[in-house]
N, C-alpha and C positions, 0 to 999 in steps of 0.2 A: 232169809239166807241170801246172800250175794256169792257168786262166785265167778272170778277175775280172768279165768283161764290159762293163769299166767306159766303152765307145765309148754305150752305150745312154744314152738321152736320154729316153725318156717317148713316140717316136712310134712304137713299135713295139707290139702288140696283141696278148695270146694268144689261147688260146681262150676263156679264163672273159670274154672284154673287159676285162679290165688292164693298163695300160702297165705296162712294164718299163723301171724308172729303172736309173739308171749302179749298178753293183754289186750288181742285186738278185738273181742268180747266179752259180753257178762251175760249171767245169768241170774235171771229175781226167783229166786224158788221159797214159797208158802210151806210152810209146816205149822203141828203144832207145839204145844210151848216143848224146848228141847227138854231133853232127857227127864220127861213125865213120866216115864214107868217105875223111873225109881224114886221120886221127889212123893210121897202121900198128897200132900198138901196141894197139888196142882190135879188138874182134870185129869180123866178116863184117858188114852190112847187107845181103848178096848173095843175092837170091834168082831161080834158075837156073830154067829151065821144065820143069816139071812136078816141082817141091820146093813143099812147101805148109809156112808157117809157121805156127804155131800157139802161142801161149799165153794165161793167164790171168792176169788181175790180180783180187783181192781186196780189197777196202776196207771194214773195219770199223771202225765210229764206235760210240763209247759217251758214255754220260753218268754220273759217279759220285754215286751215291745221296748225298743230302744236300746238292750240290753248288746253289745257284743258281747261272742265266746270268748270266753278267757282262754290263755293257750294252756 
């Protein structure tokens, strides 16, 4: 899931005191496959008490030598 931030307007503050305008972050957020509880056909979302789920996502970003940013 990617999400843009793009609700942000300028009145919101970090810590440095910088507003955060519409798009001046994202977020990578891991789920599982959407809307599995009602698909059969797709995996469990069921988690039973005392079953503990667990995993890991990885995100590596690179930059290729020689490459300028595009604007």
């Amino acid at each position: 899931m990617f999400y843009s931030a793009s609700f942000l307007d300028g009145t919101l503050v970090g810590p440095s005191n910088c507003s955060y305008q519409q798009r001046s972050g994202l977020a990578l957020g891991t789920q599982h496959y959407p809307y599995s509880p009602n698909q059969p056909g797709f995996p469990s979302t069921v988690l039973h008490p005392g079953e503990t789920y667990q995993k890991t996502t990885i995100f590596e970003l690179s930059v290729h030598p020689g490459e300028a940013p595009k604007p």
